[in-house]
DRENBA-933007 format. One record per residue: residue number from 1; residue in one letter; x negated, y negated, z of N, C-alpha, C in turn. Coordinates in nm, 4 decimals. Example, Ala and Ser with C-alpha at 12.3 -4.5 7.8 and 13.67 -1.06 7.14 Angstrom:
! DRENBA-933007
  resi  resn       n_x       n_y       n_z      ca_x      ca_y      ca_z       c_x       c_y       c_z
     1     A   -1.3190    0.5690    0.7800   -1.2300    0.4500    0.7800   -1.3200    0.3300    0.7800
     2     S   -1.2850    0.2250    0.7080   -1.3670    0.1060    0.7140   -1.2900   -0.0030    0.7870
***
This chain:
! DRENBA-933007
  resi  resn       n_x       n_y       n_z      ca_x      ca_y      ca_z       c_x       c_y       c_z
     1     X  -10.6886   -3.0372    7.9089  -10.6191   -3.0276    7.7830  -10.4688   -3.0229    7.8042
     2     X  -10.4223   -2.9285    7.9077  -10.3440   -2.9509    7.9074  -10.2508   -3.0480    7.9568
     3     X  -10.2772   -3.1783    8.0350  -10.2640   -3.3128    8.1070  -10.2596   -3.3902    7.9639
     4     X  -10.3837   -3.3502    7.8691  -10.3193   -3.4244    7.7691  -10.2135   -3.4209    7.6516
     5     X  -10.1290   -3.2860    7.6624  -10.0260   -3.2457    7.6172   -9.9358   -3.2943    7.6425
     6     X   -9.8879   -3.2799    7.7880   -9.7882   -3.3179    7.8814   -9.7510   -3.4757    7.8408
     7     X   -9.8747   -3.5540    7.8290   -9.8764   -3.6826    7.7819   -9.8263   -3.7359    7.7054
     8     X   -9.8675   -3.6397    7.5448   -9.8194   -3.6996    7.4613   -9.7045   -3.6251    7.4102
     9     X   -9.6261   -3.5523    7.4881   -9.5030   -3.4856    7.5017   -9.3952   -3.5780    7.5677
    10     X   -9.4570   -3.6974    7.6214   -9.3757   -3.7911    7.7301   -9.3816   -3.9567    7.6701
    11     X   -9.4736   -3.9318    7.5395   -9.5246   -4.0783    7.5001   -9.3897   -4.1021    7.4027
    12     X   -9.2955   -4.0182    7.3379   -9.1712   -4.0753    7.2549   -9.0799   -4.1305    7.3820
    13     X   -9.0643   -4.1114    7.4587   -8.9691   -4.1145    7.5908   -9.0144   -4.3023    7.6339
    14     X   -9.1491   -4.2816    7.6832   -9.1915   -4.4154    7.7164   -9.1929   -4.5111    7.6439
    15     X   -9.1774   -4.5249    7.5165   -9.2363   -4.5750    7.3890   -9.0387   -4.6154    7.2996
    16     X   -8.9072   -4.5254    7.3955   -8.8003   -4.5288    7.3172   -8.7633   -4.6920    7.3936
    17     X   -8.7107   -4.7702    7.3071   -8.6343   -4.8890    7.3692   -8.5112   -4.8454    7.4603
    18     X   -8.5318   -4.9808    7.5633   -8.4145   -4.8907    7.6389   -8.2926   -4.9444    7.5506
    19     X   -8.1868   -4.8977    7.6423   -8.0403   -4.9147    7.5473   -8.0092   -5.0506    7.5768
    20     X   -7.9094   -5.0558    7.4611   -7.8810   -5.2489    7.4305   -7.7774   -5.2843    7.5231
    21     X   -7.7098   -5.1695    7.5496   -7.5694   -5.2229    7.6323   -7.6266   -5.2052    7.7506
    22     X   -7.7080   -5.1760    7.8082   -7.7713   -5.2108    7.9796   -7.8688   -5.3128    7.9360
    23     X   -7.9409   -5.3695    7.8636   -8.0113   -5.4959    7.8766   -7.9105   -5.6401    7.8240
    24     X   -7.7539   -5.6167    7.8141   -7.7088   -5.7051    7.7827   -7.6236   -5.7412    7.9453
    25     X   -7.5783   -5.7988    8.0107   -7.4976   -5.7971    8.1207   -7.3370   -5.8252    8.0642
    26     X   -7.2309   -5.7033    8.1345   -7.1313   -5.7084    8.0976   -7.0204   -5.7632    8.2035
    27     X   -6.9021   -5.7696    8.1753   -6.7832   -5.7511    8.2391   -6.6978   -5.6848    8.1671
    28     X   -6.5689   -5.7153    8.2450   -6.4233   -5.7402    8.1748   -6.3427   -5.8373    8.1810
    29     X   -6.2511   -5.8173    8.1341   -6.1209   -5.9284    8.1523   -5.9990   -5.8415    8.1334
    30     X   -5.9102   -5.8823    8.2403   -5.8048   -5.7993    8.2087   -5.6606   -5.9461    8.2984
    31     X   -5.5970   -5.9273    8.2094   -5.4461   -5.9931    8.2143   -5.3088   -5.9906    8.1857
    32     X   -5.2145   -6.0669    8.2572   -5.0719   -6.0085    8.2121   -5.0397   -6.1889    8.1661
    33     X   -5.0299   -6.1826    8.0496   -4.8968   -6.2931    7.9998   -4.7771   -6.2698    8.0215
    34     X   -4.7283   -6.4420    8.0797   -4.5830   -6.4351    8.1411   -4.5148   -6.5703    8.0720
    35     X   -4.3653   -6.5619    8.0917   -4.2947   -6.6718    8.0301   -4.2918   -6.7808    8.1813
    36     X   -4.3459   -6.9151    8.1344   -4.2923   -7.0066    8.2327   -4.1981   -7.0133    8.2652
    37     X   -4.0966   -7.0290    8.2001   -3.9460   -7.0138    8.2638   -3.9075   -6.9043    8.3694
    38     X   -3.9194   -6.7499    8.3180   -3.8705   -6.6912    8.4407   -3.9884   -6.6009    8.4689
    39     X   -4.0841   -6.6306    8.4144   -4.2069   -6.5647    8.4790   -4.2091   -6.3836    8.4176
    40     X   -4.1137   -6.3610    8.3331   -4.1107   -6.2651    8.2244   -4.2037   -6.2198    8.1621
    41     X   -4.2796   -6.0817    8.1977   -4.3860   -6.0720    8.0674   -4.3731   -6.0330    7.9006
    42     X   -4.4375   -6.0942    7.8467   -4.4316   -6.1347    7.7415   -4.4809   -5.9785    7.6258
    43     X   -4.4026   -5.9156    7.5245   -4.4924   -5.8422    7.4938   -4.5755   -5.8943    7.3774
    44     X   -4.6577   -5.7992    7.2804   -4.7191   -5.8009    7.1368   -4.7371   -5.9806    7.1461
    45     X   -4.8240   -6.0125    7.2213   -4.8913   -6.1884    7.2350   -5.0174   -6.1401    7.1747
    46     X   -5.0916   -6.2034    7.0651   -5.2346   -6.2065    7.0257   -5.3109   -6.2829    7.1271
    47     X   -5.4174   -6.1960    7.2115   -5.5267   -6.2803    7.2666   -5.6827   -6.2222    7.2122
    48     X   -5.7216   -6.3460    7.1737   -5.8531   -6.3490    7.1057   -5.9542   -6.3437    7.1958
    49     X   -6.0174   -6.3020    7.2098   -6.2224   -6.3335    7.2588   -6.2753   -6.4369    7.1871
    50     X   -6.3029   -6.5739    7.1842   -6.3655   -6.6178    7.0921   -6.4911   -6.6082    7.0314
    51     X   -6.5860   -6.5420    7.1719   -6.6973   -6.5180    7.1132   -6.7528   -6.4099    7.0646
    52     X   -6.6572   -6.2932    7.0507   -6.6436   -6.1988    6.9632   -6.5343   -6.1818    6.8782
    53     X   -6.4738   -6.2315    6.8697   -6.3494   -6.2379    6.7699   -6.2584   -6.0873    6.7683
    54     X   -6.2907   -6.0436    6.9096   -6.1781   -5.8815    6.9107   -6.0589   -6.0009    6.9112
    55     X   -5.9768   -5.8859    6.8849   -5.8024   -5.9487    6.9167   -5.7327   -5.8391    6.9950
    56     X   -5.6398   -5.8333    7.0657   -5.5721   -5.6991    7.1678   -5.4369   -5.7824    7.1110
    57     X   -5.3476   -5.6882    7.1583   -5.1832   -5.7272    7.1886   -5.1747   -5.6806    7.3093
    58     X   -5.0554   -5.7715    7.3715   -5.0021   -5.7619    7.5241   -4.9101   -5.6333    7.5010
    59     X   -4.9239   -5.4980    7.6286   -4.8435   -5.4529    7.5797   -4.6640   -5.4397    7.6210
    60     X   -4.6008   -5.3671    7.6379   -4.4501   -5.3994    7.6971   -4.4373   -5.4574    7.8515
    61     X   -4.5417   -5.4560    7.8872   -4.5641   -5.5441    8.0783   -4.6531   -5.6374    8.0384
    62     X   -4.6926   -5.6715    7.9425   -4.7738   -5.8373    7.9097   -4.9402   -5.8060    7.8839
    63     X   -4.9452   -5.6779    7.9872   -5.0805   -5.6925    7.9978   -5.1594   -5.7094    7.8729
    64     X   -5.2889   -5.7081    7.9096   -5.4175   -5.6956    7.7988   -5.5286   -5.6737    7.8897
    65     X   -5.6522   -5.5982    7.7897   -5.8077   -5.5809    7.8875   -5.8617   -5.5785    7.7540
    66     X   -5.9967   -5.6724    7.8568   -6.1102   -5.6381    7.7272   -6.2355   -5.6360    7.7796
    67     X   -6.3063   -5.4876    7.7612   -6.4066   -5.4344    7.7967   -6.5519   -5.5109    7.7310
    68     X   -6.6704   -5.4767    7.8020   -6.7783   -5.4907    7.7578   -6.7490   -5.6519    7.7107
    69     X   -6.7373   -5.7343    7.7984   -6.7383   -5.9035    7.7646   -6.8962   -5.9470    7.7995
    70     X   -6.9495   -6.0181    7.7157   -7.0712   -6.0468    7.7733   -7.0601   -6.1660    7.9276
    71     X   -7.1125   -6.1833    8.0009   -7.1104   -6.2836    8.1361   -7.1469   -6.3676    8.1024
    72     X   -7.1042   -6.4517    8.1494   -7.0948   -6.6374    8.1137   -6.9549   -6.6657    8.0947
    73     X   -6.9575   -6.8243    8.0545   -6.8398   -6.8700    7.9841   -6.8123   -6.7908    7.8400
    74     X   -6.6450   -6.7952    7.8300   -6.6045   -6.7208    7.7357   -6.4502   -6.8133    7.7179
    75     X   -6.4096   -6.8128    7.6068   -6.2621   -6.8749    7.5943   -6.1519   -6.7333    7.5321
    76     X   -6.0384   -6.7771    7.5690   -5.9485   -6.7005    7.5231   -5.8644   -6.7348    7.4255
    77     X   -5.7978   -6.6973    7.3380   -5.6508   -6.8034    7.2724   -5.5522   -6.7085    7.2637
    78     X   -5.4897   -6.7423    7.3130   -5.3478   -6.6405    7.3545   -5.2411   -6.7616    7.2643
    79     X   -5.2182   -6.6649    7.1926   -5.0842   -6.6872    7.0676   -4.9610   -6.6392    7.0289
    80     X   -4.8153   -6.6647    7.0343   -4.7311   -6.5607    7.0052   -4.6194   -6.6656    6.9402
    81     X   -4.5183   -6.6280    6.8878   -4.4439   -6.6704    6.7767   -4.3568   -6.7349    6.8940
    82     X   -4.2714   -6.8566    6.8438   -4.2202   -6.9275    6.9432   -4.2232   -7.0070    7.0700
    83     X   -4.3935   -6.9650    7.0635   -4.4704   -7.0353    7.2275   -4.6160   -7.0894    7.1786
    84     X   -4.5498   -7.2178    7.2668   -4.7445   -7.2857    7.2435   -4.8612   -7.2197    7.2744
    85     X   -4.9810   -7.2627    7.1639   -5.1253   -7.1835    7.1379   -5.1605   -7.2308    7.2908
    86     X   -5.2465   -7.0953    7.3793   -5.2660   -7.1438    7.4804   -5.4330   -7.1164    7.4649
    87     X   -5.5164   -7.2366    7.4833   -5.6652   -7.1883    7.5343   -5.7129   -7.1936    7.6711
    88     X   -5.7700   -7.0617    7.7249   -5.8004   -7.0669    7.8172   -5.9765   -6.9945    7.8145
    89     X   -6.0145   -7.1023    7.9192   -6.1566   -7.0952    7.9732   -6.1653   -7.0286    8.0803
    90     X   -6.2774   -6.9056    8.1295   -6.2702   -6.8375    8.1872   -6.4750   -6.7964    8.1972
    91     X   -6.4672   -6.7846    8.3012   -6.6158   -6.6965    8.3473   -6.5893   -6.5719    8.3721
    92     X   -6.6694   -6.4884    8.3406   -6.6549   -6.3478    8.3416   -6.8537   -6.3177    8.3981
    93     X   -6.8277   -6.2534    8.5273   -6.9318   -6.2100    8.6170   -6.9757   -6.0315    8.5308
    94     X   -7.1588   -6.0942    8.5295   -7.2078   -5.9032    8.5439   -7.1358   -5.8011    8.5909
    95     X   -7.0863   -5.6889    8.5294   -7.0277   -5.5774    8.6185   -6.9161   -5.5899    8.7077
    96     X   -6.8217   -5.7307    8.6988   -6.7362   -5.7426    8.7486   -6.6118   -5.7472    8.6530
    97     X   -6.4831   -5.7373    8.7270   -6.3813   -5.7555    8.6294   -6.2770   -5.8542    8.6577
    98     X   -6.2720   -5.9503    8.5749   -6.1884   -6.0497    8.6085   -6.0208   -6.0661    8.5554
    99     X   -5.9316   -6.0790    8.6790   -5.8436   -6.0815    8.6597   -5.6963   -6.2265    8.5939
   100     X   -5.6644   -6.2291    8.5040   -5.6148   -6.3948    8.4980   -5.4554   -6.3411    8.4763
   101     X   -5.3840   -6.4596    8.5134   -5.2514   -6.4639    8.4602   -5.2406   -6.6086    8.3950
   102     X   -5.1668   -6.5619    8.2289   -5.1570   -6.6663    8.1273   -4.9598   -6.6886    8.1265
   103     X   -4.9583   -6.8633    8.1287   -4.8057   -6.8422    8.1152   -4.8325   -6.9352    8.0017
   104     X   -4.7270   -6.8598    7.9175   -4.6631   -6.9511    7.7554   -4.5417   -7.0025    7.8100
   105     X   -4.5594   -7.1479    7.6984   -4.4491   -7.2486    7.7195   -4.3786   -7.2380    7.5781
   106     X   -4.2743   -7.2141    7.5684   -4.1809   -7.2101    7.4351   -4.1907   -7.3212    7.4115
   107     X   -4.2689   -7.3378    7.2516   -4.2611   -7.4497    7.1885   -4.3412   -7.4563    7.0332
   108     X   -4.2899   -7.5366    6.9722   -4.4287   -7.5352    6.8639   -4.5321   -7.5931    6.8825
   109     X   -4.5711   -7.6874    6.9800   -4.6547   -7.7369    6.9926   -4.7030   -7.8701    6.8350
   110     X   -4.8501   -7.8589    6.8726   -4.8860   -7.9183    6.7384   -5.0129   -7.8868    6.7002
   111     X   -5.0382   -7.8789    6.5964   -5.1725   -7.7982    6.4861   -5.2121   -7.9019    6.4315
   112     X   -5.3125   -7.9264    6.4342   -5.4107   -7.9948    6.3293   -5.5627   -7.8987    6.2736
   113     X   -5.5513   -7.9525    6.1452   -5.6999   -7.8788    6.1393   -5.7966   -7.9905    5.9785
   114     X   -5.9092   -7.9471    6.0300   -5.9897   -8.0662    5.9022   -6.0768   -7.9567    5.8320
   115     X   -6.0545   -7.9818    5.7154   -6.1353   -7.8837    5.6246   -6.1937   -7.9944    5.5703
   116     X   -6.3985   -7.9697    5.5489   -6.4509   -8.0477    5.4589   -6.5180   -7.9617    5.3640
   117     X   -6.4895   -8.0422    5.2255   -6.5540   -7.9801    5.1127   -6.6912   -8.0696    5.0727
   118     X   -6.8082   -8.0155    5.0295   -6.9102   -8.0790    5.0100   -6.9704   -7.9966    4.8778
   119     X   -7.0274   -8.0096    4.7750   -7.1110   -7.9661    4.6635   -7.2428   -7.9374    4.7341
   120     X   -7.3041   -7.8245    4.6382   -7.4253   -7.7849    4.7181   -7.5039   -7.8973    4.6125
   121     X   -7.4706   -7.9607    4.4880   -7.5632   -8.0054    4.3663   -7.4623   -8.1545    4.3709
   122     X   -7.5344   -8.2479    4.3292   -7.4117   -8.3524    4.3169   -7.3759   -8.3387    4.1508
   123     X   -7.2584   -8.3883    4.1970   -7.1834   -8.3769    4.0704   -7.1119   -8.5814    4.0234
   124     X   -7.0912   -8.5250    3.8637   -7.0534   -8.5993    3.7795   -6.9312   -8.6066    3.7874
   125     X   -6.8566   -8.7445    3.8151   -6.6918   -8.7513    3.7735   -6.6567   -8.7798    3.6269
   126     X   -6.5981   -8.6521    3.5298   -6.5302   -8.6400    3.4531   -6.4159   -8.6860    3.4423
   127     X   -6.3053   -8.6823    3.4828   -6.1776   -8.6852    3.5148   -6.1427   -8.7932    3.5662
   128     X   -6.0442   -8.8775    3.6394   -6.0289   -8.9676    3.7304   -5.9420   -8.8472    3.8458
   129     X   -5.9639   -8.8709    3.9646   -5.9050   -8.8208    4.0334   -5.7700   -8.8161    4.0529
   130     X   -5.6929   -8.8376    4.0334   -5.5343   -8.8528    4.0643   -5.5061   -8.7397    3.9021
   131     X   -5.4468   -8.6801    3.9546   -5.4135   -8.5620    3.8417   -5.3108   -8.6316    3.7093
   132     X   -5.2160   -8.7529    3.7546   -5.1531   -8.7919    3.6317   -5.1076   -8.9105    3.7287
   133     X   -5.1488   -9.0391    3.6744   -5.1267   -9.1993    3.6659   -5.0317   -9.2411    3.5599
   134     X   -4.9734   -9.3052    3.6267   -4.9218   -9.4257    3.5327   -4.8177   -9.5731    3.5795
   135     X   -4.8740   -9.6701    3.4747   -4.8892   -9.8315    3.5780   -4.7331   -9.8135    3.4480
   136     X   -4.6095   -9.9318    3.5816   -4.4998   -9.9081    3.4404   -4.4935  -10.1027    3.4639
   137     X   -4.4938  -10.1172    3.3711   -4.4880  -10.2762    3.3357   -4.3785  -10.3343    3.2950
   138     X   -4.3182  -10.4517    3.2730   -4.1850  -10.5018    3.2489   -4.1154  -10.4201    3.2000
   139     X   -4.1570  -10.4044    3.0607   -4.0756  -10.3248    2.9663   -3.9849  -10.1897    3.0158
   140     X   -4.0980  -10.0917    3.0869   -4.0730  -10.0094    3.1123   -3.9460  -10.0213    3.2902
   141     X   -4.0242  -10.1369    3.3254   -3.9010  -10.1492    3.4395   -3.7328  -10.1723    3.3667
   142     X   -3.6986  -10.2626    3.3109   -3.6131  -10.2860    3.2124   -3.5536  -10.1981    3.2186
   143     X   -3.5917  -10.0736    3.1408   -3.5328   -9.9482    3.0722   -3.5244   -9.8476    3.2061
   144     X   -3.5505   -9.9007    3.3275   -3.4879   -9.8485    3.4328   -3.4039   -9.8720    3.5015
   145     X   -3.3716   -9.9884    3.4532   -3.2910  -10.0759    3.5049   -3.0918  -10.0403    3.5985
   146     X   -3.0636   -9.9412    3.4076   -2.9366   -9.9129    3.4271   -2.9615   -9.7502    3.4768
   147     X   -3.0578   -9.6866    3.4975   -3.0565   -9.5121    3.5576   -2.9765   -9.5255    3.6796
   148     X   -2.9330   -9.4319    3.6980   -2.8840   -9.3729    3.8597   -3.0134   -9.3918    3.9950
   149     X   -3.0498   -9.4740    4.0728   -3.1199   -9.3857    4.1815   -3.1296   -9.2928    4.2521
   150     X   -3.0062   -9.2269    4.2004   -3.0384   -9.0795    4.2945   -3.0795   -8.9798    4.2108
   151     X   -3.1103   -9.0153    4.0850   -3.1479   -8.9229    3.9384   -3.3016   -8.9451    3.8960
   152     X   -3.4018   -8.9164    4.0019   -3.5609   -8.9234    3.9819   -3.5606   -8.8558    3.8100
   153     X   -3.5094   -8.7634    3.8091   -3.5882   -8.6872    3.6660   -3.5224   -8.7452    3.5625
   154     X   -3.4038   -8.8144    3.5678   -3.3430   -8.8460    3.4549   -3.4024   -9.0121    3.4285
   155     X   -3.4909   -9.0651    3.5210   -3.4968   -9.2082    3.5129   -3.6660   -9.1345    3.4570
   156     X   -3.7374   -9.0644    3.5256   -3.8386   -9.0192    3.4245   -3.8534   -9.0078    3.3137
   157     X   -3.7677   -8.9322    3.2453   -3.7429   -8.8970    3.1407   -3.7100   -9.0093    2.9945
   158     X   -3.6691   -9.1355    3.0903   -3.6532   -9.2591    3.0103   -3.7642   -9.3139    2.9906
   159     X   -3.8473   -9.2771    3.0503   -3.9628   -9.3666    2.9926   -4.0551   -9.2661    2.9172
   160     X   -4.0895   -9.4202    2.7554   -4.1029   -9.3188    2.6449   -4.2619   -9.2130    2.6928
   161     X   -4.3952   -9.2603    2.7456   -4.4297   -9.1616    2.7708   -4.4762   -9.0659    2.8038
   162     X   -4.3383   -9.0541    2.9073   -4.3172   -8.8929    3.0410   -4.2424   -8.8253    2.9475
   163     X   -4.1805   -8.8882    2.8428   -4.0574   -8.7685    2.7611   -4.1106   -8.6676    2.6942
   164     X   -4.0498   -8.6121    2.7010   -4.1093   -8.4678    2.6504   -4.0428   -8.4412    2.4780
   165     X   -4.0921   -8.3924    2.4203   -3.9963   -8.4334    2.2440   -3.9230   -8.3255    2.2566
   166     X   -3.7929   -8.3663    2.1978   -3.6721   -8.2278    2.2174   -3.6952   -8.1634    2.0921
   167     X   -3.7109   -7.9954    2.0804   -3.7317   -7.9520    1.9693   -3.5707   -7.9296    1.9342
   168     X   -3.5535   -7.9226    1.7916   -3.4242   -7.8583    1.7633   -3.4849   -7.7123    1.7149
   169     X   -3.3757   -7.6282    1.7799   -3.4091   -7.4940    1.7294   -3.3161   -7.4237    1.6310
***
């Protein structure tokens, strides 16, 4: 009887999952951003984790660390005002800690980005797309004839109708 006490005194224990952060394999990462030019560290630089989306700042010696990284490939994006977006690719080992040095190049670089919009339902065109058209034909060339070209709103305004009616008040 009492063997079977002991038992089921030990069956919540056997029966608890183990913990998530030892069945996941970790590292770190730890680094100092520097200026290419004189090899200067850099402070308050945003570097991202991409595949957790932490963010750190570098602090007054450049550095940065970031704990509990899962192992594998991982990217970084190290960002700071006046210096090109830098991405960097990096492996980060089980239980090891990996060390990198990032140098920024002063520059703006260049950004692109594509946003697509899609309807979840299709839809009906109401409207014509272009928010305000208009075709100007002889007539209306004519009466542009004598405007200023350097006077867009005042050569607008001549044609009868973009004009807007003047109220008298």
């Amino acid at each position: 009887m009492i063997r079977l006490a002991g038992a089921i005194a030990a069956l919540p224990l056997a029966l608890a999952p183990p913990d998530v952060a030892q069945s996941i394999p970790v590292g770190a990462i730890r680094g100092t951003v520097v200026d290419t030019v004189d090899g200067t560290a850099i402070r308050s630089v945003s570097v991202r984790l991409q595949s957790t989306g932490r963010i750190v700042l570098t602090d007054d010696q450049g550095r940065f660390e970031f704990a509990d990284v899962p192992d594998g490939h991982q990217e970084l994006y190290i960002s700071a005002v006046d210096f090109i977006l830098v991405k960097r690719a990096v492996v980060v080992a089980a239980g090891m800690t990996l060390d990198v040095t990032i140098a920024l190049t002063e520059g703006a670089g260049s950004y692109s980005e594509t946003v697509d919009v899609r309807a979840l339902a299709p839809m009906t065109r109401r409207e014509p797309a272009v928010a305000s058209e208009q075709t100007l034909g002889g007539r209306e060339l004519q009466q542009l004839r004598g405007m200023l070209t350097n006077d867009p709103l005042r050569a607008v305004q001549a044609l009868s109708r973009c004009a807007a009616p003047v109220s008298s008040r």
